[in-house]
C-alpha positions in Angstrom: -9.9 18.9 -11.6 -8.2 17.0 -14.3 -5.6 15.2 -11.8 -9.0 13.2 -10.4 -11.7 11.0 -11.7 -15.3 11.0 -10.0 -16.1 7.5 -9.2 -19.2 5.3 -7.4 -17.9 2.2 -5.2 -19.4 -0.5 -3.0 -17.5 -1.1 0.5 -18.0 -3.6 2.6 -19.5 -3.2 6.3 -16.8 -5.9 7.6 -13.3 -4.4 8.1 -11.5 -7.2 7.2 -13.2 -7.6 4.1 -12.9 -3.8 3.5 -9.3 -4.0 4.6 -8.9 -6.6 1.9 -10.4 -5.1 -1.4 -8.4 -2.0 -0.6 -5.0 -4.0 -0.3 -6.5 -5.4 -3.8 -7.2 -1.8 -5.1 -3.7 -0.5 -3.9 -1.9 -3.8 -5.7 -4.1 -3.1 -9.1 -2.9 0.5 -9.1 0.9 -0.1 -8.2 0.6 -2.5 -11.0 -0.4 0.3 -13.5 3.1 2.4 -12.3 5.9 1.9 -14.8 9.2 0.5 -13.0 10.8 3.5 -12.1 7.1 4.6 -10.8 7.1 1.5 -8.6 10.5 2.3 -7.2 10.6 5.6 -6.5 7.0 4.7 -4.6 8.6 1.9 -2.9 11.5 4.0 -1.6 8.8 6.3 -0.3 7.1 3.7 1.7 9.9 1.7 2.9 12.3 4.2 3.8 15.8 2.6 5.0 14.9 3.6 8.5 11.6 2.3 8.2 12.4 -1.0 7.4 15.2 -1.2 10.1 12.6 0.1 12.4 10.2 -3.1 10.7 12.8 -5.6 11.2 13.5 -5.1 14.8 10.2 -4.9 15.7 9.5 -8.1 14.4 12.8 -9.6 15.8 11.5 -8.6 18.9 8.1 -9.7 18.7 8.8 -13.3 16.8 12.5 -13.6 17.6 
C-alpha cells in the first residue's frame, strides 16, 4: 500500500470542465517527473508509430 496515497477530491458534473482539471492534474504531475522521467513517459505516449499515425490523421482531416 505504500506505492498509493488515499485522497478526497471534488469533480465536476460538466465534462468539459472535468476533462479540463484532469488535463491540469496530469500537467502538475508530469511536472513533478525529473527529465529523464518526462522522456521516458513521453516515449511511452507518443510512440514513433503513434505520432505518424497522429500526423496523417490530421493531414487528412485539416490538409
Amino acid at each position: 500500500m505504500d506505492k498509493l496515497k488515499l485522497t478526497v477530491d471534488v469533480e465536476p458534473k460538466n465534462k468539459y470542465e472535468k476533462a479540463k482539471q484532469d488535463l491540469l492534474k496530469a500537467w502538475k504531475s508530469i511536472r513533478e517527473l525529473s527529465p529523464e522521467e518526462q522522456r521516458v513517459l513521453a516515449e511511452e505516449f507518443f510512440d514513433a508509430a503513434q505520432v505518424a499515425a497522429a500526423v496523417e490523421m490530421f493531414g487528412k482531416r485539416f490538409g
